[in-house]
C-alpha positions as CSV (number, residue, x, y, z in Angstrom):
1,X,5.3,42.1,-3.6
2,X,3.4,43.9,-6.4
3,X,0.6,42.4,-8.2
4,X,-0.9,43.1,-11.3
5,X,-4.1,42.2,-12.6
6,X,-4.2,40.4,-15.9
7,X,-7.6,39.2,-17.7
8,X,-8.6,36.8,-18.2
9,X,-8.7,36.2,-22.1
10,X,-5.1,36.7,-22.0
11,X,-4.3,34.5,-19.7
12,X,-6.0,31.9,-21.2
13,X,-4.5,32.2,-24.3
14,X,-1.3,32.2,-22.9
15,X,-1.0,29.2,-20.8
16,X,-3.2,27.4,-24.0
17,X,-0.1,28.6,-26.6
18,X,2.3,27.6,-23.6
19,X,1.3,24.1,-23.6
20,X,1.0,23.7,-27.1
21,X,4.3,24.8,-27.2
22,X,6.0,21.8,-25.1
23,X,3.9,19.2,-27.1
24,X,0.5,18.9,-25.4
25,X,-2.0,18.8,-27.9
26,X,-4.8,21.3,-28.5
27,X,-7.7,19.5,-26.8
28,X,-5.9,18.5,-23.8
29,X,-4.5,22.3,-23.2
30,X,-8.0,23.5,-23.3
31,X,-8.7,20.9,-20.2
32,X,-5.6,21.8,-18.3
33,X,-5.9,25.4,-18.7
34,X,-9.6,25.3,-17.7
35,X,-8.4,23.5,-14.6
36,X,-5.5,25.9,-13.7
37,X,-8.0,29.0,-14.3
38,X,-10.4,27.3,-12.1
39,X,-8.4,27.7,-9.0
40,X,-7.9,31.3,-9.7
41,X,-11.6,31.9,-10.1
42,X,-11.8,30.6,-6.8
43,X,-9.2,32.5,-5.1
44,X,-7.1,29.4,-4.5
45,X,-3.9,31.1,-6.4
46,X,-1.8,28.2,-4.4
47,X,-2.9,26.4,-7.7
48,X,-3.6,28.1,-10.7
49,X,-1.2,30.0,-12.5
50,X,1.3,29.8,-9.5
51,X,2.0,26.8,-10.4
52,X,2.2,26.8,-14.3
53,X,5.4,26.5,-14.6
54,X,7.3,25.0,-11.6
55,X,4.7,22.2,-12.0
56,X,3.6,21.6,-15.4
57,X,6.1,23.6,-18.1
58,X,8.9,22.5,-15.7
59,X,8.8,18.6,-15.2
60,X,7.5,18.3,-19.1
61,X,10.9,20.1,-19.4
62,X,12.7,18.0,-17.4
63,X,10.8,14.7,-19.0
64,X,9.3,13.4,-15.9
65,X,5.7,14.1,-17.5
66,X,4.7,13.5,-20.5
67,X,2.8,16.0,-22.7
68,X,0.6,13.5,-24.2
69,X,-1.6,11.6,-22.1
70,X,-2.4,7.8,-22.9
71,X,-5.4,7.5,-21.1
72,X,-5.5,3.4,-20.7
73,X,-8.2,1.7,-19.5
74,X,-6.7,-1.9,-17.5
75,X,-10.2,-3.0,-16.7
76,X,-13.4,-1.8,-16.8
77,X,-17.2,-3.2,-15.7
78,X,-20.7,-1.6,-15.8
79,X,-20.0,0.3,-12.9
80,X,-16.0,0.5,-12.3
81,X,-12.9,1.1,-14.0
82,X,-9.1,1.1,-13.5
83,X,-6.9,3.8,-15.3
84,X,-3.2,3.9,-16.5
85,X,-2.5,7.6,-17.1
86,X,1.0,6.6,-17.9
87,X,2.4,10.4,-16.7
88,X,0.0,12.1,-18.9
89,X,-1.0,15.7,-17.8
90,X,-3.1,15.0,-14.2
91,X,-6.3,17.5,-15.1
92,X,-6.7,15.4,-18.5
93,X,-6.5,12.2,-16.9
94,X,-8.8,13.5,-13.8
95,X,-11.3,15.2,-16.7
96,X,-11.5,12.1,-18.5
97,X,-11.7,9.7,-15.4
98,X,-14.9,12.1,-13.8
99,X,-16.8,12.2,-16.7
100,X,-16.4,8.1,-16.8
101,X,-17.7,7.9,-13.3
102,X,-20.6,10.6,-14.3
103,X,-21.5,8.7,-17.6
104,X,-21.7,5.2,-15.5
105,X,-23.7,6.5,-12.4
106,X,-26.4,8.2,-14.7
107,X,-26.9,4.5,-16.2
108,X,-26.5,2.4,-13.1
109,X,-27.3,4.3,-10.2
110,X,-22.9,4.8,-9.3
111,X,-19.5,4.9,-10.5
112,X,-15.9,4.7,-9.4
113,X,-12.4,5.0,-11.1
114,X,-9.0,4.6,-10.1
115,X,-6.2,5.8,-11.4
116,X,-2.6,5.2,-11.3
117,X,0.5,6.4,-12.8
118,X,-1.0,10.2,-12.8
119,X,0.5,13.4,-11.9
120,X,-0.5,16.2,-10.2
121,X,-4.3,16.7,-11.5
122,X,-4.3,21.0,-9.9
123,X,-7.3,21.5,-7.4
124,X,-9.0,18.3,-6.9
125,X,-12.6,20.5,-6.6
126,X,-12.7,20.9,-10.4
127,X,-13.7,17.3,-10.5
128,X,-15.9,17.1,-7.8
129,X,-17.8,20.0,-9.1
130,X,-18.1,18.5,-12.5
131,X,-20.3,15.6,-10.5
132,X,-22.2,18.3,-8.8
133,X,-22.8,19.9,-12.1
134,X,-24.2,17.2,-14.0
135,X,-27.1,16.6,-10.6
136,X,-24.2,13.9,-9.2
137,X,-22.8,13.7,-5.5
138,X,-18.8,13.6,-6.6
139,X,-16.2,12.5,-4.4
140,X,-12.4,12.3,-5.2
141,X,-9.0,12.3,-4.1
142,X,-5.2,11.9,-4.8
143,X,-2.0,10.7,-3.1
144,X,0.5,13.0,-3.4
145,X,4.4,13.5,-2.6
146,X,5.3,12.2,1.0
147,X,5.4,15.1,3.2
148,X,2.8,14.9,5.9
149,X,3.6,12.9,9.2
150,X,1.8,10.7,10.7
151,X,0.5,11.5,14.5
152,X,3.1,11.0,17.1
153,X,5.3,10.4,13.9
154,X,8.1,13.4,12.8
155,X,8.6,11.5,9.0
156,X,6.8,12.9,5.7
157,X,4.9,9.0,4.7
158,X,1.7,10.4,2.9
159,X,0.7,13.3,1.1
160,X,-1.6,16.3,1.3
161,X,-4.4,13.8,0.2
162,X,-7.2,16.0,-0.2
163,X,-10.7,14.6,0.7
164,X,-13.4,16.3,-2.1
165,X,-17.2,16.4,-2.1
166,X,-19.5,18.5,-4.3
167,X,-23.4,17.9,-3.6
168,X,-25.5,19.6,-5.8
169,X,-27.8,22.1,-4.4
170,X,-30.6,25.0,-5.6
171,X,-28.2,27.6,-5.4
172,X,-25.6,29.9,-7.2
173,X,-22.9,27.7,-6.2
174,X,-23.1,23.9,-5.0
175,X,-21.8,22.8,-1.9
176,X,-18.1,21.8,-3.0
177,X,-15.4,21.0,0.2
178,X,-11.7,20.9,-1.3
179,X,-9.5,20.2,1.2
180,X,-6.0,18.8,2.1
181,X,-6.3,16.1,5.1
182,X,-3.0,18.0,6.7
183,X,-3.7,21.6,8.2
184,X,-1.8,23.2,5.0
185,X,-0.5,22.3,2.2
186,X,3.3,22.3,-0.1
187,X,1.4,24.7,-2.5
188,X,0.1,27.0,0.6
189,X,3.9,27.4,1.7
190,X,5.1,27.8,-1.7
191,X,2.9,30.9,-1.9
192,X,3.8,31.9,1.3
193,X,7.5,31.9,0.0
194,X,6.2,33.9,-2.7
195,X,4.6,36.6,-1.0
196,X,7.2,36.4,1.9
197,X,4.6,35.4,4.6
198,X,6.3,33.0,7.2
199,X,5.1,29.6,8.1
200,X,2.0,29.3,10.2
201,X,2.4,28.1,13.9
202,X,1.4,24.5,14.3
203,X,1.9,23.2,10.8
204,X,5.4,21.8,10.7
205,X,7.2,19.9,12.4
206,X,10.6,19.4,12.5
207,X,12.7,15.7,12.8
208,X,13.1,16.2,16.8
209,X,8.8,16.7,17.1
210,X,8.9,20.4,17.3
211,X,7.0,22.8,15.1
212,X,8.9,24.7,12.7
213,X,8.4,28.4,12.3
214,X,9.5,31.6,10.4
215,X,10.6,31.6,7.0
216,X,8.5,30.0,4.6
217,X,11.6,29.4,2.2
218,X,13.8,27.4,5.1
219,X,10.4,25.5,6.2
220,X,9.7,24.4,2.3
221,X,13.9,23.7,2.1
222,X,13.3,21.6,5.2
223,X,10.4,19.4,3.9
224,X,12.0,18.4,0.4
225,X,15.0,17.7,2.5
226,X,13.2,15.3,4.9
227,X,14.0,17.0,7.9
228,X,10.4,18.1,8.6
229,X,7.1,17.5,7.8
230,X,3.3,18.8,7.5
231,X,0.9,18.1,10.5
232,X,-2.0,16.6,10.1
233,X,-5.7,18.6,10.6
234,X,-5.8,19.1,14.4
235,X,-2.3,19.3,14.5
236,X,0.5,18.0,17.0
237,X,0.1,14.4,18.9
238,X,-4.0,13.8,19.6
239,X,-5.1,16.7,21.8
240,X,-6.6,18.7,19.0
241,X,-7.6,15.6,17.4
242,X,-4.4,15.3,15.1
243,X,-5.1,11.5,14.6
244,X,-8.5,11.9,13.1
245,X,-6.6,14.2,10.1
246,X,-3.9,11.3,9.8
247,X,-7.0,8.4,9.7
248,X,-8.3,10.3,6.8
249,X,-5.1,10.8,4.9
250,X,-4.8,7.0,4.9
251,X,-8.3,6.4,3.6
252,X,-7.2,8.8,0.9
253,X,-3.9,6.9,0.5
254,X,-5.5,3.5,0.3
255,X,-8.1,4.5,-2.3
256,X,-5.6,6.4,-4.1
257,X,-3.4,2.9,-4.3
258,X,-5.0,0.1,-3.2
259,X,-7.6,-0.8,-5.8
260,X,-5.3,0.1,-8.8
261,X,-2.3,-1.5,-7.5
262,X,-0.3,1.9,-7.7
263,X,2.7,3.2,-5.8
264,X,2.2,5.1,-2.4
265,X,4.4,7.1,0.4
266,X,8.3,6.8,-0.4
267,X,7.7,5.8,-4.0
268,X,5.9,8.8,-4.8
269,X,8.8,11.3,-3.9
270,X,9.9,11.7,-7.6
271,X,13.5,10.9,-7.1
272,X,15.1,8.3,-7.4
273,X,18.1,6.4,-5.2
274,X,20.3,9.0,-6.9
275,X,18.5,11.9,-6.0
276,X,17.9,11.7,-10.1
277,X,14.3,13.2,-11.0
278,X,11.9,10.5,-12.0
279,X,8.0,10.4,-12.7
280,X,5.9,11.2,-9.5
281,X,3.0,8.3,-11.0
282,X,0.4,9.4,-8.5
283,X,-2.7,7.7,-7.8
284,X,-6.3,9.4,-8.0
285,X,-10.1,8.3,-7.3
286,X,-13.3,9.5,-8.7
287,X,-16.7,8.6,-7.5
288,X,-20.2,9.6,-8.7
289,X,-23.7,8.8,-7.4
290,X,-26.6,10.2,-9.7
291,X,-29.2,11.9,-7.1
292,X,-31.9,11.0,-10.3
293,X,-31.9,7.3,-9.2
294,X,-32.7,8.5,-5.5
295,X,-35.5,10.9,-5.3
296,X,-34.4,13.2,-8.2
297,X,-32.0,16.0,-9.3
298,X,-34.6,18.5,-8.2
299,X,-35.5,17.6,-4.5
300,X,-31.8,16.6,-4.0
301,X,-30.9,20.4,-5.0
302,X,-33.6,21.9,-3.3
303,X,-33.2,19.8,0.6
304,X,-29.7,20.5,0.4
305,X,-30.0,24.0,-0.6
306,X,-32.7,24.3,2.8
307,X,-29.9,22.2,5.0
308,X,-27.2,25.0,4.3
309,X,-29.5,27.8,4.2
310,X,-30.4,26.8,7.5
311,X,-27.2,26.2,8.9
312,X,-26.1,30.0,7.8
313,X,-29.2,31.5,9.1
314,X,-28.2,30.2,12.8
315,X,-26.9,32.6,15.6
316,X,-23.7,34.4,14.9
317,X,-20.6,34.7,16.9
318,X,-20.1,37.9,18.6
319,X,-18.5,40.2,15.4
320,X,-19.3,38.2,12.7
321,X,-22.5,38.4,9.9
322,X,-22.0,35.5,7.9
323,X,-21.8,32.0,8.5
324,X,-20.5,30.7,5.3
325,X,-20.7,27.2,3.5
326,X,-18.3,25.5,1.3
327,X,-17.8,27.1,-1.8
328,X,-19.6,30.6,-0.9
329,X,-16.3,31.8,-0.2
330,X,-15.4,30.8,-4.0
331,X,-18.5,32.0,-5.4
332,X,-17.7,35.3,-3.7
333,X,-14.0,35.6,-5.1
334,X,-16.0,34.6,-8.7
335,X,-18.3,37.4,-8.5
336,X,-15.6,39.8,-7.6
337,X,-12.5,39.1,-10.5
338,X,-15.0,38.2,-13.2
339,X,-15.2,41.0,-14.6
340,X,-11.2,41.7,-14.5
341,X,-8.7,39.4,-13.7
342,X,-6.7,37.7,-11.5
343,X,-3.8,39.4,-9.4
344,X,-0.4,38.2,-10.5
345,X,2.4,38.4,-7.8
346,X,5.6,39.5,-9.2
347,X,7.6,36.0,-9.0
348,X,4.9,34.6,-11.2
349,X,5.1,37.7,-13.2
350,X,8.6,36.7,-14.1
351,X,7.9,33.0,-14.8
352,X,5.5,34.0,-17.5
353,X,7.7,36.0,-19.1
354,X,10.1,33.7,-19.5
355,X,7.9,31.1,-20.7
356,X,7.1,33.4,-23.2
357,X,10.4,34.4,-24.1
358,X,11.4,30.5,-24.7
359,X,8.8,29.5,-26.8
360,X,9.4,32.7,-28.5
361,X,5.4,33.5,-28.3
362,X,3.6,37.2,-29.1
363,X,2.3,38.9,-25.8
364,X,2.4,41.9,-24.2
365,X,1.3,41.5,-20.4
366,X,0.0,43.8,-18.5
367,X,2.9,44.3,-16.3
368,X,4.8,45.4,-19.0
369,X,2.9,48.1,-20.0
């Protein structure tokens, strides 16, 4: 499919006037936006503007979230707190939620919050780089809709449930790890559907244990019907190491839940008994540790800075130059659409229209010229 590049400016606006336009306010679209445009700058179009409007416009359409967040704090101490988000917008609650964690743990040392009754909050490295940012070690995560089994299990019972850490370091980029505790993730074959790439090998599996493959469209058709599910990382059963990818999906799933008292698995499939849409009230964490009540900002950023320049200086496989680290990658795809834009596939090319066409709002995109 055909994709055009559209800046950056414009996009921005856009999606900003987009939000405004089904009720959320000003302040919080800035957030959101920033978010969504995030991922892009990173090259992880599985959740930026890909999913603008399936995800966001959409369910505020449909009134399973709500465009204004109430942001309520249920209890709070010195070093903890526990969050309502009450279906607000997810990267407003998660922006809100960081910076808490952040502003305790440059006080006293640490800080945590938990959140419940969230929705989806876009790429959960945002937050962990705000940590890293501010000379903080940030760690985060999020239930999500059931859809990844559990080893020697063929039933979707947890989500994707990312495990984040961003460690700040002396270089361009800090060392941020985003990743989904199955091998891929619902956004990854959404864009795969997208872009008509089939399902990989390995990373489905169907309701009689086998893996699913081919179409991306009948694989994705097959999840949301409960007739197969994401693998874990390390894949099928425990030769690969499959249960150590479904032991970290549950720490994720019990921070996620457990110390908010929030819903989990089944109840987080946004349906309910009558196949009616309903609220997906997901669950998120936040941590923060300030490196300045350690040894300092500075040394913390410089030793890990020597740890991963180290690591990429080591011996290289036979046809490979670079050893990366997490987030060079990003940095990379930063450095090269800076300057322009990011690539819109044509199916997102057409949501955007619409959206624009709805709210009845004044732009030309590129793909139109």
């Amino acid at each position: 499919m055909a994709k055009v590049v559209c800046d950056w400016k414009t996009l921005h606006d856009f999606m900003v006037d987009a939000f405004k336009g089904v009720g959320v306010p000003a302040e919080d679209c800035e957030i959101v936006v920033d978010v969504l445009l995030e991922s892009d700058r990173r090259g992880i179009e599985s959740h930026g503007c890909n999913r603008f409007k399936p995800i966001y416009i959409d369910r505020i359409n449909d009134g399973i979230q709500n465009p204004v967040t109430n942001f309520e704090i249920v209890r709070e101490t010195e070093t903890t707190a526990v969050v309502d988000g009450h279906d607000g917008m997810g990267q407003v609650i998660g922006y809100k939620s960081m910076q808490m964690a952040i502003d305790k743990a440059k006080k006293y040392g640490m800080g945590m919050v938990a959140v419940r009754n969230s929705c989806h909050y876009g790429i959960a490295g945002y937050y962990a780089s705000m940590a890293a940012k501010a000379g903080c070690i940030g760690i985060t995560g999020t239930n999500a809709r059931p859809s990844v089994a559990p080893t020697f299990g063929v039933e979707g019972m947890f989500g994707t449930n990312p495990l984040t850490i961003g460690i700040p370091t002396d270089e361009d980029f800090d060392f941020v790890i985003d990743c989904a505790t199955s091998i891929t993730q619902n956004g990854k074959i959404e864009y795969y559907e997208r872009i008509g790439e089939d399902v990989h090998p390995g990373t489905v599996i169907d309701s009689d244990g086998n893996p699913v493959e081919g179409d991306s469209g009948v694989a994705l058709k097959k999840i949301r019907g409960g007739t197969a599910a994401l693998t874990t990382l390390g894949g099928i059963g425990e030769a690969l190491g499959g249960y150590k990818g479904y032991g970290y999906a549950m720490v994720i799933e019990l921070l996620s839940a457990a110390l908010q008292d929030g819903n989990y698995g089944k109840a987080l499939d946004g349906k309910d008994a009558d196949g009616n849409k309903v609220p997906y009230h997901l669950g998120h964490f936040f941590i923060a540790i300030d490196t300045d009540h350690f040894l300092g900002q500075e040394l913390t950023r410089k030793k890990a800075g020597e740890i991963i320049r180290s690591v990429r200086a080591s011996k290289k496989a036979p046809g490979h130059d670079r050893i990366f680290s997490a987030g060079e990658k990003e940095w990379d795809v930063w450095l090269s659409r800076k300057d322009s834009g990011v690539p819109i596939n044509e199916s997102v090319q057409k949501e955007m229209s619409k959206v624009r066409d709805d709210l009845k709002l004044d732009y030309v995109f590129p793909w139109e010229k």
